[in-house]
C-alpha positions as CSV (number, residue, x, y, z in Angstrom):
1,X,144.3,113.4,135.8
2,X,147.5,112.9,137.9
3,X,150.4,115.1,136.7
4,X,154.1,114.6,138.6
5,X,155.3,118.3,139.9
6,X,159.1,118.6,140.7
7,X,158.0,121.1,143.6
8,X,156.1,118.3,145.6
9,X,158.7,115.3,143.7
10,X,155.0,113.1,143.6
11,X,152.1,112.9,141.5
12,X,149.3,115.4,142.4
13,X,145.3,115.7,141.3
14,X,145.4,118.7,138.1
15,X,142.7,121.1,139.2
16,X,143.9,124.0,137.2
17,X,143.1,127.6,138.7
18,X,140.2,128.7,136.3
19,X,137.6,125.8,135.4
20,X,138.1,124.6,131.7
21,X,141.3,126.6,131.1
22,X,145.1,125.7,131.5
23,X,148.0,128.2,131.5
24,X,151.0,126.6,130.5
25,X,155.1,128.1,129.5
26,X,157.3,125.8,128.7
27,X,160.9,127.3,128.0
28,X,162.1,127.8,124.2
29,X,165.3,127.3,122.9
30,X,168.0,130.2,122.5
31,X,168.3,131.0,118.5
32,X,171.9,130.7,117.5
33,X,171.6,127.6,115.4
34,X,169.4,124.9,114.2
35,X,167.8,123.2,117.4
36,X,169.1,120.0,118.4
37,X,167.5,117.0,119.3
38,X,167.8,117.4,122.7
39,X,165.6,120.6,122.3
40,X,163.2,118.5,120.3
41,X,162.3,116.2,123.2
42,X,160.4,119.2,125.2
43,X,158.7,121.0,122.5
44,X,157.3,117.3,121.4
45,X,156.5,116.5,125.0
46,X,154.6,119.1,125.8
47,X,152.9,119.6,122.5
48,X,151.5,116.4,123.1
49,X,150.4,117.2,126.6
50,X,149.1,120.3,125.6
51,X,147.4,118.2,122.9
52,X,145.4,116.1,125.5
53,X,144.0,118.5,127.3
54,X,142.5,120.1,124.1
55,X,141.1,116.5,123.6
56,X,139.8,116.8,127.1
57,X,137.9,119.5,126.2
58,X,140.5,122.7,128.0
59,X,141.1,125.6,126.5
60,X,144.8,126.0,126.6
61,X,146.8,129.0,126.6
62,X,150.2,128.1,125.8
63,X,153.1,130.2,125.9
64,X,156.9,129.0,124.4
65,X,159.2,131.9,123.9
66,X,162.4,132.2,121.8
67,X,165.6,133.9,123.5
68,X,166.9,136.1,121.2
69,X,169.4,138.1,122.7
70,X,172.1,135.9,124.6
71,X,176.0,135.2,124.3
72,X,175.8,132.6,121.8
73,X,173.7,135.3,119.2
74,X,175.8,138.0,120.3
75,X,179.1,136.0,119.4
76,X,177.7,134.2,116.0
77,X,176.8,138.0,114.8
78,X,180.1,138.9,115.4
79,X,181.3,136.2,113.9
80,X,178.9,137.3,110.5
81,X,179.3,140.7,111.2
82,X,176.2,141.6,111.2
83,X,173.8,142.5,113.5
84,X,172.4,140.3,116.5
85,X,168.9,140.4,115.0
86,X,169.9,138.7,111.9
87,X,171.0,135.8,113.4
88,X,167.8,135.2,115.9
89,X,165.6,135.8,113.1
90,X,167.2,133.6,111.0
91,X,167.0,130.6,113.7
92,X,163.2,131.3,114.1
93,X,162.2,130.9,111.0
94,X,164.3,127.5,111.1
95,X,162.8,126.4,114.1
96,X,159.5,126.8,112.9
97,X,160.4,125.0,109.8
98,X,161.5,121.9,112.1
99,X,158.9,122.5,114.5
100,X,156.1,121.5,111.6
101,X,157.9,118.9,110.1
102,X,157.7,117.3,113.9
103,X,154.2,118.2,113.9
104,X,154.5,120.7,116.7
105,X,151.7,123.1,116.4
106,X,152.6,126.3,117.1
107,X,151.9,128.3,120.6
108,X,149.3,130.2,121.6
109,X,151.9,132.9,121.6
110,X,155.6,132.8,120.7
111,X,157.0,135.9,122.7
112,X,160.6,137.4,122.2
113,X,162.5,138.1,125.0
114,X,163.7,141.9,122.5
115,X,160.1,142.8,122.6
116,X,159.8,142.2,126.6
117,X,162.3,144.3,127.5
118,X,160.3,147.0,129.0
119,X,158.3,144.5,131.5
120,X,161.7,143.1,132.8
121,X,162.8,146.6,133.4
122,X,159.2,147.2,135.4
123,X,159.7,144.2,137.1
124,X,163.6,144.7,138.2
125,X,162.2,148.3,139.1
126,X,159.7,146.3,142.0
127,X,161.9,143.8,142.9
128,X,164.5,146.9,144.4
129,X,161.8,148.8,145.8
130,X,160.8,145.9,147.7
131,X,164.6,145.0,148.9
132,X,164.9,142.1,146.9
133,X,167.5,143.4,144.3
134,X,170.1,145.9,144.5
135,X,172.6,147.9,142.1
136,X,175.9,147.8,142.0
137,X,178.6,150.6,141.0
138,X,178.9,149.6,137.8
139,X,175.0,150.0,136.7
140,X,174.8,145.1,137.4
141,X,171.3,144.8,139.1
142,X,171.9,141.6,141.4
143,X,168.9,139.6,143.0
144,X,169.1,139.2,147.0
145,X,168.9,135.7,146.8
146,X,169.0,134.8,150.5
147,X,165.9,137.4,150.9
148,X,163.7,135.0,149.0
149,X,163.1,132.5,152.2
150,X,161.8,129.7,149.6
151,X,165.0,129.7,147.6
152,X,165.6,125.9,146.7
153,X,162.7,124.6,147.2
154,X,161.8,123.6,143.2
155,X,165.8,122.2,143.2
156,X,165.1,120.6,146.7
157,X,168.5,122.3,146.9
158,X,169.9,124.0,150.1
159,X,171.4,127.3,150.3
160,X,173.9,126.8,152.8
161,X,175.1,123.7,150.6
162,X,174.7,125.5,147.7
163,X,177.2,128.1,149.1
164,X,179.4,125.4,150.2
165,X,179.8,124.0,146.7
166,X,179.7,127.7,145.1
167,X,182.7,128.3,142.9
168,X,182.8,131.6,142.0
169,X,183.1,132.9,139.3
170,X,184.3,136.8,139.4
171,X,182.2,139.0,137.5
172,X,182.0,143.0,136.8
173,X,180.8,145.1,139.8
174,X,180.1,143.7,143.1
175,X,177.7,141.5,144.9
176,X,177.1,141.2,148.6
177,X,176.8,137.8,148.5
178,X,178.2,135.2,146.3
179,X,174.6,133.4,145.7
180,X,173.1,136.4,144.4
181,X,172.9,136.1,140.3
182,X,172.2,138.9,137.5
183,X,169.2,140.8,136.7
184,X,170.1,143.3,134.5
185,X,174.4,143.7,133.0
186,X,176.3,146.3,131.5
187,X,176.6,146.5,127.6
188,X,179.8,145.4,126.4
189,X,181.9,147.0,123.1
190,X,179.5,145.6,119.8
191,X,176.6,144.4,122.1
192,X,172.6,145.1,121.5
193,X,171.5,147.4,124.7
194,X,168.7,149.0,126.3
195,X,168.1,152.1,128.5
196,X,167.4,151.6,131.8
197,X,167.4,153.5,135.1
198,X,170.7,151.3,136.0
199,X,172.6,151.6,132.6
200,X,172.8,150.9,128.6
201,X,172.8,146.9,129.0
202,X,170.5,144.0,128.9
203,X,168.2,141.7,131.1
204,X,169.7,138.5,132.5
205,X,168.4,134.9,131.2
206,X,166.1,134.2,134.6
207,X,164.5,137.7,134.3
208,X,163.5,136.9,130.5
209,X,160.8,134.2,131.4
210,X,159.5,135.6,134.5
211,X,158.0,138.6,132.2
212,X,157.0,137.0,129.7
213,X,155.3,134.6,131.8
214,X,153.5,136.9,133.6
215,X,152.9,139.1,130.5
216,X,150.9,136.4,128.5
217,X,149.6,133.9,131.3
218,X,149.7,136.4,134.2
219,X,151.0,136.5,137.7
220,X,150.1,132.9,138.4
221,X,149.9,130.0,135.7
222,X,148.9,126.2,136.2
223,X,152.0,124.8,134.3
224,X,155.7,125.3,133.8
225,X,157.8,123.0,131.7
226,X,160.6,122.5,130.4
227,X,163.8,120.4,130.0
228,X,165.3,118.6,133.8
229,X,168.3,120.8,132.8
230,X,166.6,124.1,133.5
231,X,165.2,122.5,137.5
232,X,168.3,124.5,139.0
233,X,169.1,127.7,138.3
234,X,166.6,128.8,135.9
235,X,163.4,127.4,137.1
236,X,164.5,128.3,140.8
237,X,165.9,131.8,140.2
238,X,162.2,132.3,138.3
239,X,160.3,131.6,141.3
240,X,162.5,133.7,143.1
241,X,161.9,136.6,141.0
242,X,158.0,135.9,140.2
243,X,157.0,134.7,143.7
244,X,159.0,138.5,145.3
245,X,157.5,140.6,142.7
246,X,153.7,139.1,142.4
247,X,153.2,138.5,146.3
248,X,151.6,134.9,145.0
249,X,152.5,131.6,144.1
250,X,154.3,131.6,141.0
251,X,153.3,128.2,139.0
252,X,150.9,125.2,140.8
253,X,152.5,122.6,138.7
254,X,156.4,122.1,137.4
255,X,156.7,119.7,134.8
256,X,160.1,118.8,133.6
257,X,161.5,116.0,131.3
258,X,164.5,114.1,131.3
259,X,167.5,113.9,129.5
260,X,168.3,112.4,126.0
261,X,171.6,110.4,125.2
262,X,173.3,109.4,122.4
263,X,174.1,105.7,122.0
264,X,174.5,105.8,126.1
265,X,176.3,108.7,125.9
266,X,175.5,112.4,126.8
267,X,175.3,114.7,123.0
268,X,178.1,116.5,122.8
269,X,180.1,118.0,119.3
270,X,183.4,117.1,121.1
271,X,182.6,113.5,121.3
272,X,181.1,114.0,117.5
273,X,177.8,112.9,118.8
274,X,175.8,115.8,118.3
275,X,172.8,116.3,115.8
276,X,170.5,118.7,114.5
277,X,166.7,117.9,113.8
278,X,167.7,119.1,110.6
279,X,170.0,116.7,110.3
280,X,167.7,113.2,111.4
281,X,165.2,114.8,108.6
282,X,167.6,114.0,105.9
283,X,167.7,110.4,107.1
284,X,163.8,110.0,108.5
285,X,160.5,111.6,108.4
286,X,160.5,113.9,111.4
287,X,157.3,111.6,112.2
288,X,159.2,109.3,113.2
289,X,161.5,110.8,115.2
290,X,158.0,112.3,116.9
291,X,157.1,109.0,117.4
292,X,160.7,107.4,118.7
293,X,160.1,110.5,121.3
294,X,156.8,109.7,122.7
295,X,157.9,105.9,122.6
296,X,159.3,106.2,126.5
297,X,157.9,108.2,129.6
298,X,158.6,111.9,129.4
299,X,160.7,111.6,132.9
300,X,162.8,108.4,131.8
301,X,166.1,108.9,130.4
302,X,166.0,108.5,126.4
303,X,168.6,107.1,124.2
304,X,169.4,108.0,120.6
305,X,170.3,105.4,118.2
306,X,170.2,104.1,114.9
307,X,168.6,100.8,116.2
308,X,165.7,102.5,117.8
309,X,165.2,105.0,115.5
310,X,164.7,102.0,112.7
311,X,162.3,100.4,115.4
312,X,159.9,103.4,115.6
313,X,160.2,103.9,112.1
314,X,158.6,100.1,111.6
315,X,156.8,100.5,114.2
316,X,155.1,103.7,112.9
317,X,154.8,102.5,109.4
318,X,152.9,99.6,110.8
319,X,149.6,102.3,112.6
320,X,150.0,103.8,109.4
321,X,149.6,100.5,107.0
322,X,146.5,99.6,109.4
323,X,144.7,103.2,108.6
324,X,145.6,103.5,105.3
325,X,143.8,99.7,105.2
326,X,141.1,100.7,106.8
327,X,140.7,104.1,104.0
328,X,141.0,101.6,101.6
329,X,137.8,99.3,103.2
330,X,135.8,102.3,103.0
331,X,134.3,102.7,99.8
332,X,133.2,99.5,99.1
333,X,131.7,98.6,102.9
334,X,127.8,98.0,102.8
335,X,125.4,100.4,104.5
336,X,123.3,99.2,106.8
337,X,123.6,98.4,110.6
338,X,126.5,96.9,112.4
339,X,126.6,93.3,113.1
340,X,126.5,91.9,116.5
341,X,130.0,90.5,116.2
342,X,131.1,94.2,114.9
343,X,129.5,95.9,117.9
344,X,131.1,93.3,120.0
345,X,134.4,94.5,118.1
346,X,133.4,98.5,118.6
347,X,133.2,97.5,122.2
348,X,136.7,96.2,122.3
349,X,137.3,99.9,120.6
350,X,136.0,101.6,123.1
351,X,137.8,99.6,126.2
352,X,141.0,100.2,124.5
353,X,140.4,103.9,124.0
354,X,139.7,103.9,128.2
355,X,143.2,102.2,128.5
356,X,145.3,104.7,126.5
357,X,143.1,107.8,128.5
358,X,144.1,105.8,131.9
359,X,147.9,105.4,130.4
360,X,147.9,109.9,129.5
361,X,145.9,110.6,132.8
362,X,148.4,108.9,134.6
363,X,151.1,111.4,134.2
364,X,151.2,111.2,130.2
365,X,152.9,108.0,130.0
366,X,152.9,108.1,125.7
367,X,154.4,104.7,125.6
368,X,151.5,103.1,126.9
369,X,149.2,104.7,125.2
370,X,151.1,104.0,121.9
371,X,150.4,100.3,123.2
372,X,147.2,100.9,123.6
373,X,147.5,102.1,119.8
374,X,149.0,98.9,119.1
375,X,146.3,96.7,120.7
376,X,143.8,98.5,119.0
377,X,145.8,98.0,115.5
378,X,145.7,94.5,116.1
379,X,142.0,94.6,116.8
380,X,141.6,96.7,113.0
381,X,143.7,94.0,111.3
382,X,142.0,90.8,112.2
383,X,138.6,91.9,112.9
384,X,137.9,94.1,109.6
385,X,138.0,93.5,106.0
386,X,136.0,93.7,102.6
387,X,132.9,92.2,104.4
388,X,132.8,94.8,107.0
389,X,130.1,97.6,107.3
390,X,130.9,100.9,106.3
391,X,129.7,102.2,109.9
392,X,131.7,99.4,111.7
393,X,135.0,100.7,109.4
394,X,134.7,104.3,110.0
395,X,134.2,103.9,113.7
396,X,137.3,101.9,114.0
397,X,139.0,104.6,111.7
398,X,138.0,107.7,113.4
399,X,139.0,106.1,116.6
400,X,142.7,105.5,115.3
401,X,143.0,109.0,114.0
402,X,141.8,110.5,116.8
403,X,144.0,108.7,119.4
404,X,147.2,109.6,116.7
405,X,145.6,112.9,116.3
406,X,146.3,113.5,120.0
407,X,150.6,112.2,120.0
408,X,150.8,114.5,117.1
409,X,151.1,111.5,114.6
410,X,149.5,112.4,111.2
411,X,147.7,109.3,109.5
412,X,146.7,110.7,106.6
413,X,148.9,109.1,103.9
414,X,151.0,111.6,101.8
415,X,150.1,112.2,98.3
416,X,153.2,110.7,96.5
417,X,155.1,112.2,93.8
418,X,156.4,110.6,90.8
419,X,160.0,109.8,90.2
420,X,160.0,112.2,87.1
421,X,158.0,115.1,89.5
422,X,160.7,115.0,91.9
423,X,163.3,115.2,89.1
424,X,161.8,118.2,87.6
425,X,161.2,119.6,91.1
426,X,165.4,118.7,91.5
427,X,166.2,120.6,88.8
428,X,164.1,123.4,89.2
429,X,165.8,124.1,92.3
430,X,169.3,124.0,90.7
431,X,168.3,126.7,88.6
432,X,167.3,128.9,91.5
433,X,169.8,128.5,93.1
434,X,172.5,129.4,90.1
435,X,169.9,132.4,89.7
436,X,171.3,133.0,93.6
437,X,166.9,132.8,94.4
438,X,167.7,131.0,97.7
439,X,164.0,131.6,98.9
440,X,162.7,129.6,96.2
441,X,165.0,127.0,96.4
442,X,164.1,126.5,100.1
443,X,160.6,126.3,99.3
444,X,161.2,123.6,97.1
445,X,163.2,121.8,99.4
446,X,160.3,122.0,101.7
447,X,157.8,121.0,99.6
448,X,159.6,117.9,98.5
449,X,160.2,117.1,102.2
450,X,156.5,117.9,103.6
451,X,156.2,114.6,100.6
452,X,158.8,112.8,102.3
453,X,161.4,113.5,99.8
454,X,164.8,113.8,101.7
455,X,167.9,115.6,99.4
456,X,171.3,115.5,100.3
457,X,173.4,117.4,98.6
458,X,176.7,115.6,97.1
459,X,180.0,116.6,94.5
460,X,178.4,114.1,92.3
461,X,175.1,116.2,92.2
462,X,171.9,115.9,94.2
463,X,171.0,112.8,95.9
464,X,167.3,112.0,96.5
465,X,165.7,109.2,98.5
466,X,161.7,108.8,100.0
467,X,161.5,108.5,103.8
């Protein structure tokens, strides 16, 4: 299995560091809002790679944490009025939500960077004793950052451009060197805080992941992914820390994926571009927008757009069709042993299922093994029907699911509801929300979407429509 690593910019052999086992962190998102769906992209990704090593028989610890103390809380809280807390919590629960509708299966562990605070402090504690960090009068703890003599090397960046190109940007309390970033800050008027030796304050970003790395996947892991945004500093200032403090290499492999654009152009809410998954699921199944994700390589750049998102909805609809055929073949195929054209057929099967492996051991390229899927669709259509045997069916089926199985895509056809269910559901939910029962409403509003019933909400009343 070849697996592209940012440190050595090639494709490398996997050989994880224990036999049967990978250790894998890939960054979470920061829990102010609804996650976008640029933050979709990794947590898809790499749900699917972890996905294919559990079909290759690894046991996989994987680790995705959610930041829940950072500016953006701190500020929305203030905003409230109401305590930093409220707000994370609130966002996790939300990205779960959005995470299951994508089909994202939840982590091994999903550490807070609140509950971590202790390590970070331990670990800021061994980075001074061993020169590599130092406070300032104010109670700042700054990392040495021309101490670490491997700084730059995930960014291929250099430091003496770096400082070159540095625009700095004056802070509280003083650094001896304009490189050297945050490990610990000061509390401000209306912020959460800690103790510490240094002061009442906080950990820095960088600090965050290094602990709870190390925490739940130890002092060195196999892989560490993420979003090509987080390459330089976050990824870098990490090793920095992990590497200084451990004494070992911090992560063998870096995996990182690229950016996604809207219509061509970068998401942004000033160019009124910008979407929630939240938002896509009132317009599509969140299937599909799996799907549209997976349908490029992880490391190409990825557009947004109506267009596509209405090709990987037909183009999902169609694997779907061919299952829910093939479900539909079942119970009237004859016992009895395959035919000799059918095992020529289940031959075929089997070659295509070597081609999508070959296609996800080459660096997880999803969008050729969704053409292997495709190929293998083709095969189901034209090659099966009422006069097929049951065993020739099933085999052909179970292949299908298990190759979706593994991108995350769910063939099992939803049960659907009736017109006058969904009504009753509808109005149901009014009710409970007049009765100010926001919980149940929710739930309703999930159940209805987990059937691919998308509401919108209008002045004329509620709108419904199947995905």
């Amino acid at each position: 299995m070849k697996v592209f690593n940012t440190l050595s910019k090639k494709k490398e052999e996997f050989i994880p560091l224990e036999q049967g086992k990978v250790r894998m962190y890939v960054c979470g998102p920061t829990v102010y809002n609804f996650i976008h769906i640029g933050n979709a992209r990794p947590m898809i990704v790499f749900d699917t790679v972890r996905r294919y090593f559990e079909y290759k028989g690894y046991d996989v610890n994987y680790v995705s944490n959610f930041t829940d103390v950072d500016d953006k809380i701190i500020k929305k809280a203030i905003e409230e009025g109401v305590d930093s807390s409220v707000i994370s919590e609130r966002y996790i629960a939300e990205c779960k939500k959005d995470m299951e509708g994508m089909n994202v299966k939840a982590a091994t562990t999903h550490p807070l960077a609140t509950q971590e605070i202790h390590g970070m402090i331990a670990m800021i504690e061994k980075l001074i004793e061993k020169g590599y960090a130092y406070r300032a009068d104010d109670g700042t703890v700054y990392y040495r950052t021309r101490k670490f003599k491997d700084y730059g090397k995930l960014s291929h960046k250099n430091l003496e451009d770096l400082q070159a190109g540095h625009r700095e940007i004056k802070v509280v309390g003083e650094k001896e060197d304009e490189l050297d970033f945050v490990l610990w800050k000061p509390k401000k008027d209306g912020e959460p805080y800690w103790e510490s030796p240094w002061c009442e304050g906080r950990p820095g970003w960088h600090i965050e992941c290094s602990v709870m790395a190390k925490h739940y996947l130890g002092d060195e892991i196999d892989i560490h992914a993420g979003g090509e945004d987080l390459i330089f500093p976050h990824h870098e200032n990490e090793i920095a820390q992990s590497e200084a403090a451990n004494d070992c290499e911090f992560a063998k492999y870096w995996m990182h994926n690229a950016f996604l654009n809207i219509d061509n152009r970068k998401m942004s809410k000033s160019l009124g571009n910008f979407f929630t998954v939240r938002e896509i699921s009132e317009k599509y199944d969140l299937q599909v927008l799996r799907f549209f994700m997976l349908s490029a390589h992880y490391r190409s750049p990825l557009n947004f757009s109506a267009e596509l998102m209405e090709a990987s909805k037909n183009g999902l609809a169609r694997i779907l069709t061919a299952v829910n055929r093939l479900g539909e073949l079942l119970p009237a195929a004859a016992n009895g042993e395959m035919t000799a054209e059918e095992k020529v057929v289940c031959g075929q099967v089997k070659e295509l299922v070597e081609k999508y492996e070959a296609a996800m051991e080459d660096d997880f390229n999803t969008a050729d093994a969704i053409a292997a899927i495709f190929e293998l669709v083709k095969l189901a259509n034209t090659s099966l029907d009422e006069k097929s045997t049951k065993e020739a069916v099933e085999y052909v089926k179970n292949t299908l699911d298990t190759l979706c199985d593994v991108l995350g895509i769910i063939t099992e056809k939803k049960e659907e509801l009736l017109d006058a269910d969904i009504e009753a559901l509808i109005e149901e939910r009014q009710q409970a929300r007049k009765d100010k029962n926001f919980a149940r409403a929710d739930e309703i509003r999930d159940i209805l979407a987990t059937k691919g019933i998308l509401l919108k909400d209008t002045r004329e009343g509620v709108k419904w429509t199947r995905a």
